[in-house]
C-alpha positions in Angstrom: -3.2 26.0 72.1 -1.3 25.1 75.4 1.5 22.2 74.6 2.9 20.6 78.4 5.9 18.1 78.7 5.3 15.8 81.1 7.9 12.8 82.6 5.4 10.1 83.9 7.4 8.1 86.7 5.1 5.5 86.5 5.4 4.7 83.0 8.8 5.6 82.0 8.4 8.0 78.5 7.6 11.6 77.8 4.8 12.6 76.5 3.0 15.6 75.4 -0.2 17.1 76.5 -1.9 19.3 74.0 -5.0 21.5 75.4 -7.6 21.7 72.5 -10.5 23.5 74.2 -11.3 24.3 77.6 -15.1 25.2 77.8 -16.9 26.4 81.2 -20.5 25.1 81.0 -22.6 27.2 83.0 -25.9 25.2 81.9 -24.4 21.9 83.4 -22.4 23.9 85.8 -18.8 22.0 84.5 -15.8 23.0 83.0 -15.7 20.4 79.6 -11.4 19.8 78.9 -10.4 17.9 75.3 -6.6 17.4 74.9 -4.3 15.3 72.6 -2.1 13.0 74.6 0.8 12.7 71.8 2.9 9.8 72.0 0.3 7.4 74.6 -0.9 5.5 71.7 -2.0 2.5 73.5 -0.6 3.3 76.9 -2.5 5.6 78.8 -5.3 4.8 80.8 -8.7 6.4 82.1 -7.1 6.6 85.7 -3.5 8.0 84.8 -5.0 10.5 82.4 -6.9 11.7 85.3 -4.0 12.2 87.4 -2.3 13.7 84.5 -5.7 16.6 83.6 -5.5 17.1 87.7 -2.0 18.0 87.6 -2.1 20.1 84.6 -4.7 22.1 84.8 -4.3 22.4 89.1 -7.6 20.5 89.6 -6.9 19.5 93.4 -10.3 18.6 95.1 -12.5 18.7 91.8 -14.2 15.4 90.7 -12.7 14.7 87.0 -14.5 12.5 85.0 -12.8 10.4 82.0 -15.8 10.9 79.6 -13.7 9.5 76.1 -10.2 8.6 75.7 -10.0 8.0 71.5 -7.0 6.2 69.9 -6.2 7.4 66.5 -5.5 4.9 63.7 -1.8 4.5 62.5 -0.7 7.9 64.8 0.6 7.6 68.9 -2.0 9.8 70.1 -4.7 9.5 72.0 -7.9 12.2 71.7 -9.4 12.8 75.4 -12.6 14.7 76.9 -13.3 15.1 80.3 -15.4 16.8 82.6 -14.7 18.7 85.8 -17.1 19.2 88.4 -17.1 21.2 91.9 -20.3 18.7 93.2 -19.9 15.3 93.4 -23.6 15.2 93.8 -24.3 17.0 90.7 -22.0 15.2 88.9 -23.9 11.7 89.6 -27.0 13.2 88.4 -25.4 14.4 85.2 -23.0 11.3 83.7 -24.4 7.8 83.7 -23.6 5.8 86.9 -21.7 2.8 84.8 -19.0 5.3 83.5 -18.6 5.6 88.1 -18.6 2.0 88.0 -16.2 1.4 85.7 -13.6 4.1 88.0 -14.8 2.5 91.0 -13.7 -1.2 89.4 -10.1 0.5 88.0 -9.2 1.9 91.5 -10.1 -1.2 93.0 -7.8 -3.3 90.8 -5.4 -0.8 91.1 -5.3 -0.6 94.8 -5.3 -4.3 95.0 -2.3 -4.7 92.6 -0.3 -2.3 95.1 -1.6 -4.6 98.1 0.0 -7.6 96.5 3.5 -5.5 95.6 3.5 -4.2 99.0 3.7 -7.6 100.7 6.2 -9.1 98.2 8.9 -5.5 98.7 8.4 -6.6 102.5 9.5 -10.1 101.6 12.6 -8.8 99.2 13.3 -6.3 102.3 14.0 -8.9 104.9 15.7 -11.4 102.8 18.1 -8.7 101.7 18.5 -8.1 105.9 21.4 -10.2 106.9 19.9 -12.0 110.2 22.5 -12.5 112.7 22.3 -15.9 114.4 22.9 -16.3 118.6 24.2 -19.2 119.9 
């Protein structure tokens, strides 16, 4: 059992990332991670636990799937599972297409919640410029 600290900038607290098993399925041709997220309780989502997995287990330019992210009752931790696959292809043939959906709808909201910060930094940026007047 693996235990990582992690800072998340984005979030502002710790947590902990606890690696229960890490199973290569050769029948599905996947690599199947569950992990305890201690101290997310109600914080973490499907998108920023993906980031986190990548990160953690040096997943750059694999296709990581969310598959279950489990609260636990009256404890801060959060149970995950996810899958990690080399194919795209293969992976749409495996997983249900509403669980790509559903990541397809999250990136979309947040790419379009960083549009509209974008825009309004811009606006803070150039009142915060003193202009200097001609006459």
């Amino acid at each position: 059992m693996k235990v990582y600290m992690k800072y998340l900038e984005d979030c502002g607290y710790m947590s902990i990332v606890e690696s229960i098993s890490d199973i290569e399925n050769t029948f599905l041709s996947r690599r199947e991670i569950k992990c305890n997220f201690t101290g997310l309780g109600g914080n973490l989502q499907k998108l920023e636990a993906v980031d986190i997995i990548t990160k953690e287990f040096k997943l750059d330019g694999k296709l990581v799937i969310p598959v279950r992210l489990q609260c636990e009752v009256g404890k801060p931790g959060i149970k995950g599972m996810f899958y990690v696959y080399e194919d795209e292809g293969l992976a749409k043939k495996h997983v249900n297409p509403t669980v790509f959906a559903r990541l397809e709808k999250a990136k979309t909201k947040l790419a379009e919640k960083q549009a509209s910060e974008q825009p309004a930094q811009n606006e803070a940026d150039v009142k915060e410029t003193p202009q200097e007047k001609t006459e």
